[in-house]
C-alpha atoms as a printed R data frame, in Angstrom:
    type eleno elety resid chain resno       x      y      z
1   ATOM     1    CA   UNK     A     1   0.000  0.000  0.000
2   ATOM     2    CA   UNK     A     2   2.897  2.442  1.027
3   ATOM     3    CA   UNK     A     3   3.886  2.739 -2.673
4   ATOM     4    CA   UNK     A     4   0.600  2.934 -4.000
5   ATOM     5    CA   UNK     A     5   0.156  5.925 -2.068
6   ATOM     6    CA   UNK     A     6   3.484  7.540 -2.479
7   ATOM     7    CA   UNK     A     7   1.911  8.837 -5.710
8   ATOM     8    CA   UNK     A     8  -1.099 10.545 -3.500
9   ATOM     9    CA   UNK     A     9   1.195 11.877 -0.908
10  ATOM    10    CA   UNK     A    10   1.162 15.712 -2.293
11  ATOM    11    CA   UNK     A    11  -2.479 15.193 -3.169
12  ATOM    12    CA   UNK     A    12  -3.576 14.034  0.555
13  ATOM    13    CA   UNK     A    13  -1.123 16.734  1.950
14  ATOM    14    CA   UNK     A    14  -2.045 19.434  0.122
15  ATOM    15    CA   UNK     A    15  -6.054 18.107  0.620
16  ATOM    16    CA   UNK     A    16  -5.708 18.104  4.482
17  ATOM    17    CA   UNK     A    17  -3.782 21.449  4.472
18  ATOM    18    CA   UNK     A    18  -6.506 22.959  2.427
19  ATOM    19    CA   UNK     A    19 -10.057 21.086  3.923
20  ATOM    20    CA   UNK     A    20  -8.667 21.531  7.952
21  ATOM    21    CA   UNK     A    21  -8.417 25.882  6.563
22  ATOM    22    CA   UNK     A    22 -11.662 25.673  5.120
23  ATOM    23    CA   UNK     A    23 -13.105 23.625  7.436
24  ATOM    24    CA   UNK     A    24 -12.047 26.480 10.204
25  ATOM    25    CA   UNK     A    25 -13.042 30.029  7.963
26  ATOM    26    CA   UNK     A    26 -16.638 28.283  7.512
27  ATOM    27    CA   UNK     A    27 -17.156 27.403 11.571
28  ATOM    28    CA   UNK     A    28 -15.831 30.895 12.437
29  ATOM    29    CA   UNK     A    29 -18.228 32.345  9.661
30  ATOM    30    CA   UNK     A    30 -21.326 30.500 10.429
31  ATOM    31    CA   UNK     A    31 -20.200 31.482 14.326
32  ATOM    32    CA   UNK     A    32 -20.701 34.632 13.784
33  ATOM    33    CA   UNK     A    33 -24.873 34.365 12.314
34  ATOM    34    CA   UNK     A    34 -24.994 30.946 14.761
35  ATOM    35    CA   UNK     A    35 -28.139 32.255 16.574
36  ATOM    36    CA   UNK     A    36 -30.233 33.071 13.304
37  ATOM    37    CA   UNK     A    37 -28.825 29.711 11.805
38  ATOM    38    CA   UNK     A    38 -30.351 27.827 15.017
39  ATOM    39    CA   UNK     A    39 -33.564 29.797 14.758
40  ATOM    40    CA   UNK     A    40 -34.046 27.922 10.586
41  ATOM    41    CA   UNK     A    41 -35.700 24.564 10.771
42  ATOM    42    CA   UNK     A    42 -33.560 23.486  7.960
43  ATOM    43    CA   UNK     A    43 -29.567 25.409  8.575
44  ATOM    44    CA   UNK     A    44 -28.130 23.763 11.246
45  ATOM    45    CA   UNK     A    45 -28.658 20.736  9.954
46  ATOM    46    CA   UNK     A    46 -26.875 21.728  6.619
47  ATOM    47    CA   UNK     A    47 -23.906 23.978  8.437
48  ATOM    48    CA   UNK     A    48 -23.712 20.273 10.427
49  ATOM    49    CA   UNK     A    49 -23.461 18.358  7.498
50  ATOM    50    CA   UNK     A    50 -21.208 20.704  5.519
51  ATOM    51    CA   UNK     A    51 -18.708 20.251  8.138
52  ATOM    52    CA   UNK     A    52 -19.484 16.831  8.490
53  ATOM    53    CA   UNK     A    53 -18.141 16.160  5.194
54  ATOM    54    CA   UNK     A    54 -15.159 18.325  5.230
55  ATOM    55    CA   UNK     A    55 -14.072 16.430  8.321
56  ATOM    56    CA   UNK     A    56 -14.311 13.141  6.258
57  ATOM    57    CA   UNK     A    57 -12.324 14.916  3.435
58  ATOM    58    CA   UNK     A    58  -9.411 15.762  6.216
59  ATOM    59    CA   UNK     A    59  -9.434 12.341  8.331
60  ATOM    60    CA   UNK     A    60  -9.764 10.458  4.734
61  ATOM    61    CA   UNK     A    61  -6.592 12.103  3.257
62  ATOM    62    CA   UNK     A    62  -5.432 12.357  6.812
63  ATOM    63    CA   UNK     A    63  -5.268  9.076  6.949
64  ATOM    64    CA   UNK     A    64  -3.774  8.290  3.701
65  ATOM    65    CA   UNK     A    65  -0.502  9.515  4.927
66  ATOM    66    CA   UNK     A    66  -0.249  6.847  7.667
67  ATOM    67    CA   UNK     A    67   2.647  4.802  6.272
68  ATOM    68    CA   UNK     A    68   2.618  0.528  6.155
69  ATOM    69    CA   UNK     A    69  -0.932  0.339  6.848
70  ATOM    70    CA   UNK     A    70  -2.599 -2.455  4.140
71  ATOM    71    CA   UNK     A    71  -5.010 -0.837  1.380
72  ATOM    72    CA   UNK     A    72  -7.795 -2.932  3.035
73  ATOM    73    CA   UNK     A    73  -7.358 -1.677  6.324
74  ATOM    74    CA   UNK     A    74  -7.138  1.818  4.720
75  ATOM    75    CA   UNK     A    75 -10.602  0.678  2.934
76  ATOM    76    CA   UNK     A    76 -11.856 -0.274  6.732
77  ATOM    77    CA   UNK     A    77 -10.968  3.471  7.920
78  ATOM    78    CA   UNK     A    78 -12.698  5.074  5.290
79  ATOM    79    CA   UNK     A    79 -15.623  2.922  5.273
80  ATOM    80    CA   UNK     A    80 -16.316  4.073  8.847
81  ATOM    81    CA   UNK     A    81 -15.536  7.605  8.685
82  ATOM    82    CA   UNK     A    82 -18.010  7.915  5.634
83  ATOM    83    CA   UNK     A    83 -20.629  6.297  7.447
84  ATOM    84    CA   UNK     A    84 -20.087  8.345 10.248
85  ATOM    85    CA   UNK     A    85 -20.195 11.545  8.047
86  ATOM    86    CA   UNK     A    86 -23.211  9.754  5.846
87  ATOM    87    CA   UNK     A    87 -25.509 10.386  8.889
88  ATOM    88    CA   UNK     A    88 -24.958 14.007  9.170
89  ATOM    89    CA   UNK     A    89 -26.306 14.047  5.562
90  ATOM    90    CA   UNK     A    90 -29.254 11.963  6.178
91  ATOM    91    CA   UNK     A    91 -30.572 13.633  9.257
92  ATOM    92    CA   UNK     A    92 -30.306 17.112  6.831
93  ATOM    93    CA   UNK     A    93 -32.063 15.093  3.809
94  ATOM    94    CA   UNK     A    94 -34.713 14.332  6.454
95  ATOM    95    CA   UNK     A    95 -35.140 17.921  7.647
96  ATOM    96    CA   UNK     A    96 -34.848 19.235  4.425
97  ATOM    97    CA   UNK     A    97 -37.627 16.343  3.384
98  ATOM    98    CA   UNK     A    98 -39.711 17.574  6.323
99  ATOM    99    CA   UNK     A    99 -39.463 21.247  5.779
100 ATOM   100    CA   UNK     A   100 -40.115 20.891  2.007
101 ATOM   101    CA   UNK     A   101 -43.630 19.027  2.941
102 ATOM   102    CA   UNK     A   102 -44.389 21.481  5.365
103 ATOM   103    CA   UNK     A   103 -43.891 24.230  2.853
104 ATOM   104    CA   UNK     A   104 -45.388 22.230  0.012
105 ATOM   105    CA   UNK     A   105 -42.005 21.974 -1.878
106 ATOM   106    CA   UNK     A   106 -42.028 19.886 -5.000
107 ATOM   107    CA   UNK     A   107 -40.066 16.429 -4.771
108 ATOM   108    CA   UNK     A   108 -37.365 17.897 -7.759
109 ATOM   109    CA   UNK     A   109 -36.917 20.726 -5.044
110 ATOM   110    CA   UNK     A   110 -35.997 18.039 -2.375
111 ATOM   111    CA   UNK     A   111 -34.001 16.161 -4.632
112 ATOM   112    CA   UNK     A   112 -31.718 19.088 -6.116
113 ATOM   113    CA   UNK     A   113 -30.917 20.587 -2.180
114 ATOM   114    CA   UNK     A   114 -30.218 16.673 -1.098
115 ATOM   115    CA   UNK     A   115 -28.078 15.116 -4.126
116 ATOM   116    CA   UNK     A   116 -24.942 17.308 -4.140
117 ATOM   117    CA   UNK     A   117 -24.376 15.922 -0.359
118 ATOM   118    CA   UNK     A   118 -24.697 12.438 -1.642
119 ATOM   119    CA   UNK     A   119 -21.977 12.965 -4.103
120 ATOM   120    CA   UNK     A   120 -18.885 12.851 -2.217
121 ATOM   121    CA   UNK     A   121 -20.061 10.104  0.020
122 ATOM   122    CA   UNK     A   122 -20.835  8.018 -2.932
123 ATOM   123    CA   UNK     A   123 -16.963  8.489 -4.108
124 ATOM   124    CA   UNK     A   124 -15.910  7.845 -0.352
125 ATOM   125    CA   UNK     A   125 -17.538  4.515 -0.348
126 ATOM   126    CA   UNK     A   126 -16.678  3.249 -3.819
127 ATOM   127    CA   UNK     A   127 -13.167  4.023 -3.267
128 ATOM   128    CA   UNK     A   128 -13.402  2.220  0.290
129 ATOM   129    CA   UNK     A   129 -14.886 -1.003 -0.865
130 ATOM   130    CA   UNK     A   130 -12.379 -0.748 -3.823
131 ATOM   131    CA   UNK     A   131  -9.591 -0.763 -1.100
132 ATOM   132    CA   UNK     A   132 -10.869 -3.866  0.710
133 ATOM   133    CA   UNK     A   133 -12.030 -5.387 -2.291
134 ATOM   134    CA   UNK     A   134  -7.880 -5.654 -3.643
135 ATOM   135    CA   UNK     A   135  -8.236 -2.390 -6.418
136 ATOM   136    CA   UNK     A   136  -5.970  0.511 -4.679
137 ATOM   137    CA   UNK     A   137  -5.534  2.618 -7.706
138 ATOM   138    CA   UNK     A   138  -8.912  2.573 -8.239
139 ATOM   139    CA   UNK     A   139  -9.993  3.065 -5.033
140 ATOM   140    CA   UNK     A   140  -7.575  5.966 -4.239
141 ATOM   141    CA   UNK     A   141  -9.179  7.579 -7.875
142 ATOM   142    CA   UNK     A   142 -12.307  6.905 -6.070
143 ATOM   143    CA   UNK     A   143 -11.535  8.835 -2.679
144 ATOM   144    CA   UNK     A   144  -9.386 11.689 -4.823
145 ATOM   145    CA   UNK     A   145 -12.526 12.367 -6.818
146 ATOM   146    CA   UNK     A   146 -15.062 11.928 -3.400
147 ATOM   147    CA   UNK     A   147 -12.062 14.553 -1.847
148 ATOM   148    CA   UNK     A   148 -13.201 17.210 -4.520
149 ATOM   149    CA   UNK     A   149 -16.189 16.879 -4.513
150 ATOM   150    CA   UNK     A   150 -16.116 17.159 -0.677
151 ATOM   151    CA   UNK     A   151 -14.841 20.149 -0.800
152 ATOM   152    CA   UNK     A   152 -17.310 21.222 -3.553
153 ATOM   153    CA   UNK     A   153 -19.929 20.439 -1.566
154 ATOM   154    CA   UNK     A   154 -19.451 21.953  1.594
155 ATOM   155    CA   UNK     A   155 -18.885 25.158 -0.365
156 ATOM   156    CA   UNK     A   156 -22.204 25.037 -1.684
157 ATOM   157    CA   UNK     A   157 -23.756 23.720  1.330
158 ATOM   158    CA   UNK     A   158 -21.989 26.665  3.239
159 ATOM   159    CA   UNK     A   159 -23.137 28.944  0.775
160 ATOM   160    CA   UNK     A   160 -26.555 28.349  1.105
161 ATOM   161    CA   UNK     A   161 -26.517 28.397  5.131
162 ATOM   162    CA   UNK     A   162 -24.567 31.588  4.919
163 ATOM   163    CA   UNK     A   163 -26.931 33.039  2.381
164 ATOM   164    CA   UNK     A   164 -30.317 32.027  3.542
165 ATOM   165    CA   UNK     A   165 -29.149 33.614  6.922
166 ATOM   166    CA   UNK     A   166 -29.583 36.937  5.731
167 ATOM   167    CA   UNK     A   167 -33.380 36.211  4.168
């Protein structure tokens, strides 16, 4: 495994570098708007699952840099952080769900606020059943691209929280 990762090593530093900076400008923005984000029925649940999933992108890449550890075992990790991070995103499907019935919002409404979220955790666990399965390169492809899109998404997700806060 330690070889197949020497080739992410810049990648997975420059990712945890990046996500952990990130990660801190969007708590210390949302801090500052945290009692009209707490007073939405649907915002915390986003800000919680935006940095939800940068978290995964930092302990995923994180992780990568652990040398000797076996590709499945790496597989293991990431399979467990994702699901961890994967319920932060369904509890804000589900209050984004409710909120959209309460407001009689359409199901393509519910859909396009919910999917981007899925994205990266999609990524996450192909590339972490890849890993245990005995395919590293495509599994670290897998967790590279879930990385991005990680990052992606919690911009947009932080966006939205940040934006809807002044409505």
């Amino acid at each position: 495994m330690s070889e197949v990762l020497e080739g992410w090593s810049e990648f997975n530093v420059a990712m945890v570098g990046a996500t952990a900076a990130l990660a801190g400008l969007l708590i210390v923005a949302m801090s500052v708007n945290i009692r009209t984000i707490l007073q939405s029925p649907t915002l915390p649940a986003r800000a919680a699952a935006s940095i939800a999933t940068l978290v995964l992108a930092i302990v995923v890449t994180g992780l990568a840099l652990a040398p000797g550890q076996p590709a499945w075992v790496y597989g293991l990790e990431v399979l467990g952080v994702a699901l961890v991070a994967g319920s932060f995103e369904v509890h804000a499907i589900r209050v984004i769900h409710r909120d959209a019935t309460e407001h009689r919002g359409s199901a393509l409404e519910q859909l396009a606020k919910s999917i981007a979220g899925v994205l990266p955790l999609l990524a996450y666990l192909a590339g972490a059943i890849a890993l245990i399965a005995g395919a590293p390169a495509v599994g670290l492809w897998a967790l590279g691209v879930g990385t991005l899109l990680a990052i992606a998404t919690a911009i947009l997700y932080s966006w939205v929280v940040l934006v809807e806060v002044l409505r």
